[in-house]
Structure formats: structure tokens, C-alpha cells
C-alpha positions in Angstrom: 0.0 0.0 0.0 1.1 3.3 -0.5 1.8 6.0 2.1 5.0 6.9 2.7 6.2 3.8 1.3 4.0 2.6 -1.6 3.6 -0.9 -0.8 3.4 -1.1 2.8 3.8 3.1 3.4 1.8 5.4 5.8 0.2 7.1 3.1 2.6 9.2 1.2 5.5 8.0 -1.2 5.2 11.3 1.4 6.9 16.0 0.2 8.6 20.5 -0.9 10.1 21.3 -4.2 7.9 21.4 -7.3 6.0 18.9 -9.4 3.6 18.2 -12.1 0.0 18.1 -12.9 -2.9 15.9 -14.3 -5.5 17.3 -16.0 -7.9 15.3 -17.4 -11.4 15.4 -19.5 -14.1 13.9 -20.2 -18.0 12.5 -19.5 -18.0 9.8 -17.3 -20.6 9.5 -14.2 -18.0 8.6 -11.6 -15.3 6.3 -10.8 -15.7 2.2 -10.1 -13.5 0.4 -7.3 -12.9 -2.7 -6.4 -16.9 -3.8 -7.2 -17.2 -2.4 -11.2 -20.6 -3.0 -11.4 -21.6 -0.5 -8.9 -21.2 3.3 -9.3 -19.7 4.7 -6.5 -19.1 8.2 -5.9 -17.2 10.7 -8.2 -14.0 11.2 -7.0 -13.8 15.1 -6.1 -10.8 17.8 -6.4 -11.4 21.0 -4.8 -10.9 22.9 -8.2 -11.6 21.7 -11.5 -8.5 21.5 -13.8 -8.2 22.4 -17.2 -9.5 20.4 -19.8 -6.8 18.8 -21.8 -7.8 16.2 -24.4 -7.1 12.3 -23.4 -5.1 10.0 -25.3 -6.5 7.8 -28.4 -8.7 4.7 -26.4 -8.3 6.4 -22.9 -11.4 6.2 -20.4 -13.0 10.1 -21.0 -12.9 11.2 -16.8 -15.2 14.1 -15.7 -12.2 17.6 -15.2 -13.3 16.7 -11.1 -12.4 13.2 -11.2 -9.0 13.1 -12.1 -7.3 9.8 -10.8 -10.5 7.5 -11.8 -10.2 3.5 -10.7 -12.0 2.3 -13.9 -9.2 1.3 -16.5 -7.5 2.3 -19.1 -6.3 4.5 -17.0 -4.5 7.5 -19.0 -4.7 10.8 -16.9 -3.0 13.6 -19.2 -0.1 15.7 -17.7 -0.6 19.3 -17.8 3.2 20.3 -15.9 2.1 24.2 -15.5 -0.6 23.3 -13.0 2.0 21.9 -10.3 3.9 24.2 -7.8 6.8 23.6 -5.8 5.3 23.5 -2.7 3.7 20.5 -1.3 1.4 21.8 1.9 -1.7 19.9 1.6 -2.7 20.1 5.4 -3.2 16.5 5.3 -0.2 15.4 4.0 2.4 18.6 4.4 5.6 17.5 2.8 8.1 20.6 3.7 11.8 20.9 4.1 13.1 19.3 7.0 10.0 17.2 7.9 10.6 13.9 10.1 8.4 11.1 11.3 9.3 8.3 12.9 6.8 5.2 13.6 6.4 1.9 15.6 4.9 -1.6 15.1 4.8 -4.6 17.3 4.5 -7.2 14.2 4.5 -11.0 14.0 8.3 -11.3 12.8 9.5 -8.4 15.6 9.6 -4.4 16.2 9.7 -2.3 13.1 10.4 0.8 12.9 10.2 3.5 10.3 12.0 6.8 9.7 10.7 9.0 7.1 12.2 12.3 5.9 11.9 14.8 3.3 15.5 15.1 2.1 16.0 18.0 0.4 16.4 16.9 -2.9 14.2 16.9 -6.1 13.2 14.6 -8.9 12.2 15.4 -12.7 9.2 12.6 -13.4 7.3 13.4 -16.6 8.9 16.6 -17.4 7.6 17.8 -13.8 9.9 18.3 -10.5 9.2 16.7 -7.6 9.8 16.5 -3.6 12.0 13.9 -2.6 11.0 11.7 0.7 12.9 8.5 2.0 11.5 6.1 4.2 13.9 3.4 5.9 12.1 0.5 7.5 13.8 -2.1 10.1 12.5 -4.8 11.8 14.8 -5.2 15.3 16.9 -2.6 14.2 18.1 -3.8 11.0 17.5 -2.2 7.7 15.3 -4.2 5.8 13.5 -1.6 3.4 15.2 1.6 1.9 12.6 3.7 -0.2 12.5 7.2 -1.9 9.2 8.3 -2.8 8.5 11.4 -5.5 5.7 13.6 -4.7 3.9 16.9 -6.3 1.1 19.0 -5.2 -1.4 20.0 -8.4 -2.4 24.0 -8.2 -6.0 23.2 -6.4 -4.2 21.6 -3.5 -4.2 17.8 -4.3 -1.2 15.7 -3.6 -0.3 13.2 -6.2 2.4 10.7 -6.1 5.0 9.9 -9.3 6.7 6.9 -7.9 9.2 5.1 -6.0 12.6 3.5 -6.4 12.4 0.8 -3.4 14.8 -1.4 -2.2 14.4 -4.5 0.3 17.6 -5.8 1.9 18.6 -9.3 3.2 21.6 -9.7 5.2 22.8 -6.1 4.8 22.1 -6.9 0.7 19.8 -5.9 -1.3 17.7 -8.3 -2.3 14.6 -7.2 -4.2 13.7 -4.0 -5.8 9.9 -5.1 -6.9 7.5 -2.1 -6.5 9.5 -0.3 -8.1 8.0 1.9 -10.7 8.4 5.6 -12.3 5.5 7.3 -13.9 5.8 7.6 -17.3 8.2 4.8 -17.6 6.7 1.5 -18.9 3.2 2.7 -19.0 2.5 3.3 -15.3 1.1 7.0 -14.4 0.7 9.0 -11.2 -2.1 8.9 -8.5 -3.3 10.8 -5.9 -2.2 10.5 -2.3 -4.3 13.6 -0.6 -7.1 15.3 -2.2 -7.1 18.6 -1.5 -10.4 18.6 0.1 -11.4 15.2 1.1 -14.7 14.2 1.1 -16.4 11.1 2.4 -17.0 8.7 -0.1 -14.2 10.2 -2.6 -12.4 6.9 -4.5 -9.0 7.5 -6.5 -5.9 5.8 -7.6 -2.7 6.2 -5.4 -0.5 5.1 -8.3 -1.1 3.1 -11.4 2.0 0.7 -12.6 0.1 -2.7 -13.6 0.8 -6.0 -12.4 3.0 -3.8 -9.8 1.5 -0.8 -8.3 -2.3 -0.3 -8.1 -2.9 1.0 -4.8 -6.3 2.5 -4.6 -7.9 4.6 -1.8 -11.4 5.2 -0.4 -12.1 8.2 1.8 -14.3 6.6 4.7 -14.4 9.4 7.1 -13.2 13.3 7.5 -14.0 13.4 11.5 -12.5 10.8 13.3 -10.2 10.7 16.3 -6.5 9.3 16.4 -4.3 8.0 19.4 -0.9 7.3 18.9 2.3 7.7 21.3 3.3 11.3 19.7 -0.3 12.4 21.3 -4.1 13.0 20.4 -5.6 14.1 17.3 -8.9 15.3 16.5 -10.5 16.1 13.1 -8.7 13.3 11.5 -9.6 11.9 7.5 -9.4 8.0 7.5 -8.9 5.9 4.7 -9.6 2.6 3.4 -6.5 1.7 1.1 -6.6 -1.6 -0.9 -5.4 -3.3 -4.1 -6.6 -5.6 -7.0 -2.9 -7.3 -6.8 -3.5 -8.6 -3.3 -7.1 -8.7 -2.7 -7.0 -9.6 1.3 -4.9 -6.5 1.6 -6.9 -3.8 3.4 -5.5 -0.7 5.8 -6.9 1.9 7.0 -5.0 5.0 7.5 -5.3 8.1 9.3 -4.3 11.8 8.2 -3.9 14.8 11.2 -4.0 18.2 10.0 -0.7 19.7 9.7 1.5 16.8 10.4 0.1 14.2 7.8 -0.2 10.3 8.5 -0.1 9.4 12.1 -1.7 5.9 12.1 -2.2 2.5 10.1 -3.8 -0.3 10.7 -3.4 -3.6 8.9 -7.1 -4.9 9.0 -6.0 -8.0 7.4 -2.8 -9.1 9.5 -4.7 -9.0 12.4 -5.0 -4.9 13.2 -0.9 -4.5 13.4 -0.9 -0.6 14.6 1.8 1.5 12.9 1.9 4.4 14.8 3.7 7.3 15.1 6.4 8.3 17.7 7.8 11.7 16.7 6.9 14.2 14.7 9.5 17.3 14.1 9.6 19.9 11.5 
């Protein structure tokens, strides 16, 4: 799942220098999930982006629905509607940022570090916010991630990919997950609307057989406990993916410091929680 880290993340491939932007047109009703058949809500952005024609064969997405679930996905980059700054209240990624988080899982402690590092990343023309996220479990490293991350002009958060690396032994072993949009067909998603809404739906990222995280906004009012203290006010979300369908987190978002708890419905309710929070 993506957060900071895409497959197993708190909710960002997490970041603030400057980045790109979708825009995308078209007529649809809405966007499908998991169930196609149904037609669940439109997924909402607080401002409608230009209209810029989609690719030959692409699904036609309404300007407000601009990562839809329903495939072929082929959102259309419009690079002038990104800024450099990513401050989404939800998921602030600002010079200097730090989180650190705990969980008590079946294999031992893990912990994760996550930073924004101060460097930038061209994806698709666009510049992005660096963030790196190193997991270990007992104190050994055993995942090493950076994560690419733009904000889009009305305030949403999109993500652009990840090069990710797990390690075995002090070696790396596995780079799967990997994935950069606009390489090899896979596209960006959204990690934060700018205003979330209940009942919004969008894709996190899109690289197929690979990365297809999607996310569900189940609530914009709840209440968060974690060791770094109390929040109120807080958007959860309902993350998931067609690659491993018994996969299910949900996630929670405090204003102004970003993801602060996960919870691994299907391992059992693993808490990944955060410990420290600096800026």
C-alpha cells in the first residue's frame, strides 16, 4: 500500500520542491473500485483542472475526477498546473519534515523513519519532492525507499513513484514495486485530495501487475491515538489493491502533520503508529 512507502507506506510515497500536474477530461458518471458494477461516488478535487484532451482509447474522466479506478487509466499531464510547494494540510511535505513510527508485528519491532530530504526529482517533465523512508525490523534495515511527490495547483497531492529497495543480510535483495511514472506505461495517482470528502475513491499510483494502490475516503472526522499524542478532526482511509485482494489498511491523516496511524485490518490490526513528529 502506498503511504510513505508505496507498498506497505503510511500514506505518502510522502513531500517541498515542485512537481507536475494531471489534467484530465471527459464525461463519465463517476469512478468504479474494487466492485465495477456498482457506481460509486465521483471522485472530487477542490478545483476543477483544465481540460486537456485524453489520449486515443483512454477512459474520457469528468475535469473533477482526475485519478478514476475504472481502467484504461490515461490521466494527461498538464506540468504548469504543479507548484513547488507541497502543503496539503493533510499530508504537508516541507523541508526538513521527520516522522518516525512503531509496530509490534509477527516477525518483531519495526520501525520507520521517514524524511523529506531535500532533494528533487524530474518525473514526466515535472519536479518533484523527494522523501525517503527506511524500515527495520529489530533494528536492521530491511526496506530503503524514496518516494517522489507533487502538489497540483488546487491543492491535491499526487504521487509519481518510488525506487524501493528491500535488503537481506545487509544486501539488497529485491527491488519489486519499483516503478516511475511515465516509464513502462504506469502513471501518477493521488495520495491527498485537497479537500477530502467522504466517499471520494482515487488511484494512489497506477503501474500494472506492480503498483495499483487505490484509496477510499471513509471518514473526515475521526479521532486518532498514537504515542506522539491526540488528534482530532482526522480523514481515515480505506486503502486496498486488486494485486493482493485480502490486503486492506486503513490509515489516518492529522491536519498539519500528515499520516499518524495504520492499521493492517488483514494481518490481524498491526498498529503502525507514530512516535515523533518534528519539523
Amino acid at each position: 500500500m502506498t503511504a510513505y512507502r508505496a507498498d506497505r507506506g503510511r500514506g505518502w510515497s510522502v513531500a517541498g520542491a515542485a512537481c507536475l500536474v494531471l489534467a484530465v477530461a471527459g464525461g463519465l458518471d463517476g469512478c468504479s473500485g474494487k466492485d465495477r458494477a456498482a457506481a460509486p461516488p465521483e471522485t472530487r478535487v477542490s478545483a476543477t483542472p483544465a481540460v486537456t484532451p485524453s489520449a486515443p482509447g483512454a477512459t474520457p474522466v469528468p475535469a473533477g475526477s482526475a485519478a478514476p479506478v475504472a481502467e484504461p487509466y490515461a490521466p494527461t499531464i498538464d506540468r504548469a498546473a504543479f507548484g513547488a510547494t507541497v502543503d496539503n494540510p493533510y499530508f504537508p511535505l516541507l523541508p526538513g519534515m521527520r516522522w518516525e513510527y512503531r509496530a509490534e508485528t509477527e516477525d518483531g519491532v519495526e520501525t520507520t523513519l521517514v524524511r523529506v530530504s531535500g532533494r528533487t526529482r524530474t518525473v514526466m517533465g515535472v519536479v518533484c519532492v523527494e522523501v525517503r523512508d527506511t524500515v527495520r525490523l529489530d533494528g536492521e534495515v530491511v526496506e530503503d525507499t524514496l518516494d517522489w511527490y507533487a502538489q497540483h495547483r488546487d491543492g491535491t497531492v499526487w504521487y509519481f513513484g518510488e525506487d524501493t529497495k528491500e535488503y537481506e543480510n545487509g544486501r539488497v535483495a529485491r527491488t519489486e514495486g519499483s516503478w516511475e511514472a511515465g516509464v513502462h506505461g504506469a502513471m501518477p495517482g493521488i495520495m491527498m485530495p485537497a479537500r477530502p470528502r467522504a466517499g471520494d475513491r482515487y488511484r494512489q499510483e497506477y503501474y500494472r501487475g506492480e503498483a495499483e494502490d487505490i484509496a477510499e475516503v471513509v471518514s473526515i472526522d475521526e479521532r486518532a491515538r498514537v504515542p506522539q499524542g491526540s488528534y482530532d478532526g482526522v480523514v481515515e482511509t480505506r486503502e486496498t489493491t486488486p494485486l493482493e485482494p485480502a490486503a486492506v489498511e486503513h490509515k489516518y491523516y492529522a491536519r498539519g502533520i500528515g499520516p499518524v496511524l495504520t492499521i493492517d485490518v488483514a494481518g490481524g490490526g498491526t498498529r503502525d503508529e507514530l512516535t515523533s513528529f518534528s519539523r
